[in-house]
N, C-alpha and C positions, 0 to 999 in steps of 0.2 A: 397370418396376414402378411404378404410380401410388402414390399413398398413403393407406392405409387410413385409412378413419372408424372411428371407436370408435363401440361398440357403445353407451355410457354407460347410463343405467338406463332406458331407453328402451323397453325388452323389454313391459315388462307394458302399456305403451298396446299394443301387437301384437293385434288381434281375430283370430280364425281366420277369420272368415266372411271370402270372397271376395280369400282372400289364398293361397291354395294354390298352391305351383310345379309348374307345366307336367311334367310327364315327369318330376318326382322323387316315387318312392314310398316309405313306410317298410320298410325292408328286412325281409325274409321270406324262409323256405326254398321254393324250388319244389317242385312238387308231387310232381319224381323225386327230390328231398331234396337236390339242388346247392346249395350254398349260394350266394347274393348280396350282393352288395355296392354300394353306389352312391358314389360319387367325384363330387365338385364342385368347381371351380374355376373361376378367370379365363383368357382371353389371345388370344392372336391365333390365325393359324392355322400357325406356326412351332411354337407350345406346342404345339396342340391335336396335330399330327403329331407331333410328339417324344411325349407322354404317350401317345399310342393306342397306338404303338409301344412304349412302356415296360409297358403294361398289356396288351396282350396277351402277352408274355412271362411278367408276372406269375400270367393267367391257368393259360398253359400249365401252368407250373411247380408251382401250389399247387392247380389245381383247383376255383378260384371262379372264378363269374363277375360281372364286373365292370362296373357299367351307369356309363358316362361320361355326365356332365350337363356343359356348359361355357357360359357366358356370356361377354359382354364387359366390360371392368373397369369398366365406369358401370355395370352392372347389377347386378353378383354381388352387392353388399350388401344392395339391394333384394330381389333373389331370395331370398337366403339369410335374411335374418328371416321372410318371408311363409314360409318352408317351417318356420323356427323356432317361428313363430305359429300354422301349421296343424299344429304335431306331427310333423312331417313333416322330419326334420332326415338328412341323408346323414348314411352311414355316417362317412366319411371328405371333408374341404375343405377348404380355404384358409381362414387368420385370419389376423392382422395383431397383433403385439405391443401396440398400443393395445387391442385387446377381449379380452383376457386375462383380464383382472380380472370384469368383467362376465360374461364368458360361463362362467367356473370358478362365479362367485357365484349365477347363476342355473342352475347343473348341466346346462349344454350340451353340455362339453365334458368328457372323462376322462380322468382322471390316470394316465399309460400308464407313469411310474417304474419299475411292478416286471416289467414288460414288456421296456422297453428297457434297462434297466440290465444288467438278467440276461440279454438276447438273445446268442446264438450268430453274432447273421447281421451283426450292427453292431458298430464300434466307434468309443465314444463320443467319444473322446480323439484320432480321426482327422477328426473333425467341426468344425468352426469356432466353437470357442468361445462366441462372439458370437452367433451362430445358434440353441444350442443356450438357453443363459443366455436369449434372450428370450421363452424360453415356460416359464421356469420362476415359480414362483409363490407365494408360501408365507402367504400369506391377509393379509399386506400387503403384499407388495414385490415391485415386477416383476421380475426378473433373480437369484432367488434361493428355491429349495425345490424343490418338485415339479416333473416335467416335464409338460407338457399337449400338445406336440406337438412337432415335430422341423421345424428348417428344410426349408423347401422350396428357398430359397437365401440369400445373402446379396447386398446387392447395393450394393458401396461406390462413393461416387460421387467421381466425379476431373473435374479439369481437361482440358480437349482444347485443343489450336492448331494450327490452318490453317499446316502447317510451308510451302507451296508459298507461302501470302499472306507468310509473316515470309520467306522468302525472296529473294523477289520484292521487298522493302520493305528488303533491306538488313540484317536485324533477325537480329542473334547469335541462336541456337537455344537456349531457355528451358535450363538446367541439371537433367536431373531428378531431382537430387537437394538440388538448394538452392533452397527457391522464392523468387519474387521478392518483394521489401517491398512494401509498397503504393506507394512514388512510382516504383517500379521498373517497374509492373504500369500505372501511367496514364503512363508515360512513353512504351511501347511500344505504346499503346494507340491513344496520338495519332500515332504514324507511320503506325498502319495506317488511321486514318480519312482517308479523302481522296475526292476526287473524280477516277475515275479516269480517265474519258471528256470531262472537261473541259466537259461541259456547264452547269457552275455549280449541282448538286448534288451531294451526297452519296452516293457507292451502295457504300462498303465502310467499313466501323465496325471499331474494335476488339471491341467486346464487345458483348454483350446478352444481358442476366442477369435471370431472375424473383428478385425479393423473395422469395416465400414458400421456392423449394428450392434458394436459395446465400447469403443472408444469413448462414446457420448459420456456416459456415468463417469469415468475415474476422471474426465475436464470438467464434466461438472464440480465434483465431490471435490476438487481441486484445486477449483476458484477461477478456472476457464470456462471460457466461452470460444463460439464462431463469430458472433454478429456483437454491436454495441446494442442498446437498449433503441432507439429506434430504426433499428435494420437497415441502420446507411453505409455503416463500415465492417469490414470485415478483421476481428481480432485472435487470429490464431495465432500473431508473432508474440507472443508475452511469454515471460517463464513459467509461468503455471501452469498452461496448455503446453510450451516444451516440455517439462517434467512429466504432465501424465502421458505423453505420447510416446517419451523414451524409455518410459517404467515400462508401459504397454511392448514395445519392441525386445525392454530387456526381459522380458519373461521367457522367452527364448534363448535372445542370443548369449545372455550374460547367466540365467537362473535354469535353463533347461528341461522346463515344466510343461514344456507344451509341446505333438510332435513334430517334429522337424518339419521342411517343405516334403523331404521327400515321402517321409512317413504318411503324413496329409496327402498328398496324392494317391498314394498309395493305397490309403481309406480315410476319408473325408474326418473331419472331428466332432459332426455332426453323427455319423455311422458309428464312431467310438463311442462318444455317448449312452446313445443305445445298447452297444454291445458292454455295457461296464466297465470300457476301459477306461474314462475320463472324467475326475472327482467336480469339478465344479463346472457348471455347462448355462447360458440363457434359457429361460422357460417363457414362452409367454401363453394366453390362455386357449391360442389355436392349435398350441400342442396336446391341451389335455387329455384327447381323446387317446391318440396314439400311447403318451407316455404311462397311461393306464396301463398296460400290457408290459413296461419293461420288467425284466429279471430280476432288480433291485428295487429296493426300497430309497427315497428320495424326498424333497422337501423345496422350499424357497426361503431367500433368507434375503436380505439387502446384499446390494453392490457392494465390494468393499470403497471405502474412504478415503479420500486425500486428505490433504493440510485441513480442509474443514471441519473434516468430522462428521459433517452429515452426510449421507449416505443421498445418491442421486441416479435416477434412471430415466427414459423417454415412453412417454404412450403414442402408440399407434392407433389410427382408428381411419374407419372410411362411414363415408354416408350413405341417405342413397337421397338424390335427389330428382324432381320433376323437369319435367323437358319445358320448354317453354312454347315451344311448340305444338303442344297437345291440344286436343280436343275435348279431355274431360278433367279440365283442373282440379274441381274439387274432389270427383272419383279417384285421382291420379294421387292427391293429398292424401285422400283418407288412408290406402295403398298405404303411403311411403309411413303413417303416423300407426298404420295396423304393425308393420314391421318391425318398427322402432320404437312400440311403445305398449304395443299389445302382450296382456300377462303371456296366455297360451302359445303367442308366435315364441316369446321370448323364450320360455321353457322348454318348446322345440329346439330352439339352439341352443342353450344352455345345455340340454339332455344330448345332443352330438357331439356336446365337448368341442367347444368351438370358438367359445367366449365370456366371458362375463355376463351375468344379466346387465342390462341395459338403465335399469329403472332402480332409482336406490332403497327400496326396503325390499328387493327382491335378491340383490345385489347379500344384504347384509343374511339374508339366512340361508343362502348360498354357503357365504363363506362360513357361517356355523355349522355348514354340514360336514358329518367328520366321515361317512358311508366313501369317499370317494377321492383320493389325492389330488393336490398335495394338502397335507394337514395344515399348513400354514395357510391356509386362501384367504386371510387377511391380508396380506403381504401386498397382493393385488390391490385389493383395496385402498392403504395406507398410497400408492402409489398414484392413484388415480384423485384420492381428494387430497394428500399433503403435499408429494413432492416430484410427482412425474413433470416432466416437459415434453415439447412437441420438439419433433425432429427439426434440426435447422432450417432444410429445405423445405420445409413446409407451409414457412411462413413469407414466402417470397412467389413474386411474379413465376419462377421456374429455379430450379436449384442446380443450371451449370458450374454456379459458384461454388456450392459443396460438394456438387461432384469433383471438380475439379480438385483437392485437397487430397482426396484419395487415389485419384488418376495415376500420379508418380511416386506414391508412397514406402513401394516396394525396396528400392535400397533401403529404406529407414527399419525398416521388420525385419532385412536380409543383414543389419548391422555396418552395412558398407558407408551411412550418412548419418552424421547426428540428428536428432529431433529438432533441432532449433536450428540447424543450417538448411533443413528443408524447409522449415516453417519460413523463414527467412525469404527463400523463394517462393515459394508459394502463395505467400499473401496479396502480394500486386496483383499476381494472375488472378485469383478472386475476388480482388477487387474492380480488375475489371468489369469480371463476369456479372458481378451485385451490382456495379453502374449499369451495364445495359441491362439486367433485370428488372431495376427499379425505372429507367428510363421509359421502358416497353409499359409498365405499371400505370407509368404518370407522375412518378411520386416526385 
């Protein structure tokens, strides 16, 4: 699951002319009076097999027919404003908890509360919490009022390690239940970087981590934050968030665990992973299909820790929500509550490796299941009801402000700026950006 762009107040530059989506129409009764429905989404073709399948059942069962539209995740947002712009909006699609606010503000999307609250076919209290809570809304505050759509999944992200490479290296099997401290995490890091072919390079690393999707855990775990507690100010100038963002950089420049820029160009650290050369890597549960097939054996464990102690990471997750514009609400509801909450659709995507189940007693003999990695699938779990968070920009009108954070980050990785003299700068800029997010908001 990539990470969704907010919509921010963007909508009204949208011209209709010459922005119309391909093969998505405004939904209409056909002419024998069938009713239809049109379904949009992202994914690969793992998704798109699990949902044909989940949708055609749905058809059977209720008697609509349902026109599937799918794209690729670089595309869907593109597509889906041009169909928002031509009027032209599915019945039923993927949103992302950052365009909530936008999209309830500009009446794109409908508030489906007395729908699913009162539904027969769902129950809400077997759902993920988490999931649920970020499509709700209540005219300032993400996570809190009406409901606008229902998880499509949750998708908490964990630690992976090359158990076959820490073997190999001699290296005790991480605890998964106590994670490592930070000198714990580069202490192990530099057994595994070595050169193993003795040709006087490098060709296996401890780690190799993006800034922008694992920064979050070591400020958490460390007793930073981005935002204060009601999402007015933005706090990345503290020492706690200095400290995890310099540790972060010094993984490289000072500890030499990770590969270099030019190495990483060279072959991504994503592509090392895969190919065994890189001991501890992010997993989340859209990889599991793929990471079925790697060469080595592997596992999930906690982030390692900062000054806290306690081990912290973020859940991703997208919805799917109803148009507001539709013609058949309740048909359009049942849809989004057959997806999100039906045993069979669920097991289709769980069986593509693609995500967690949805529903929590489905969720827990999932993770009992030892037939299929990673052995730990409780890890997920633990993440989604104890200690996972949502991404910063997600809980905001639009998240120019956290983007903006990693914009000029680059000297701080390349060692050329300290951590705290860029946080330094940095903060005003995003605080700008957090005023006019919350301005555009109302708040």
């Amino acid at each position: 699951m990539m990470k969704s762009r907010p919509m921010a107040a963007t909508l009204a530059l949208f011209t209709a002319a010459g922005l119309m989506l391909g093969g998505c129409s405004a939904p209409s009764a056909e002419d024998s009076g069938e009713k239809k429905l049109t379904f949009m989404f992202r994914g690969g073709e793992d998704e798109k097999k699990a949902y044909e399948q989940a949708v055609s059942q749905f058809e059977a069962d209720n008697g609509v027919d349902v026109e599937i539209i799918v794209t690729t995740a670089d595309q869907y947002a593109t597509k889906l404003k041009a169909a928002i712009a031509g009027k032209q909006v599915p019945d039923v699609f993927y949103i992302g908890p950052g365009d909530v606010q936008a999209y309830v503000q500009n009446g794109i999307v409908k508030d489906i509360t007395e729908y699913v609250e009162g539904s027969d076919t769902i129950d809400l209290d077997n759902i993920w919490e988490y999931g649920v809570d970020s499509y709700r809304y209540d005219g300032k505050r993400v996570g809190e009022g009406a409901i606008y759509a229902l998880p499509k999944d949750v998708g908490p992200f964990s630690f992976g390690y090359n158990k076959t490479m820490l073997e190999k290296a001699g290296i005790p099997l991480p605890d998964k239940d106590k994670p490592y401290t930070f000198d714990e995490f580069v202490a192990a890091a530099k057994k595994l970087t070595q050169d193993t072919n003795g040709d006087g390079t490098l060709d296996q690393w401890g780690t190799g981590l993006n800034v922008q999707w694992n920064l979050q855990p070591f400020v958490w775990s460390n007793g930073g934050d981005w935002l204060n507690e009601d999402r007015t100010k933005v706090t990345v100038d503290t020492p706690e968030f200095a400290e995890s963002l310099q540790w972060f950089a010094d993984l490289q420049n000072v500890h030499g665990v990770t590969p270099s820029v030019a190495e990483a160009q060279t072959l991504d650290t994503y592509q090392r992973w895969m190919k065994g050369e890189i001991g501890f890597f992010p997993i989340a549960p859209w990889d599991l299909s793929t990471y079925q097939k790697l060469g080595f054996d592997w596992d999930v464990i906690p982030y390692p820790a900062g000054d806290s102690g306690e081990t912290a990471s973020w859940i991703g997750t997208l919805g799917i929500a109803v148009s507001e514009s539709t013609k058949h609400p309740e048909d359009a509801v049942k849809l989004v509550e057959y997806l999100t909450a039906n045993k069979e659709a669920q097991q289709s995507l769980v069986d593509a490796g693609i995500q967690i189940p949805n529903l929590k007693d489905m969720a827990e003999a999932w993770a009992a299941d030892t037939s299929t990695k990673p052995a730990n699938k409780e890890e997920f779990l633990q993440i989604v009801k104890d200690y996972g968070r949502a991404l910063p920009g997600g809980n905001t009108f639009n998240a120019e402000w956290y983007d903006e954070l990693f914009t000029n980050i680059q000297p701080v990785l390349d060692g050329k700026q300290t951590a705290a003299d860029y946080l330094k700068e940095a903060q005003p800029r995003m605080q700008e950006f957090l005023d006019a997010a919350n301005q555009q908001a109302g708040n």
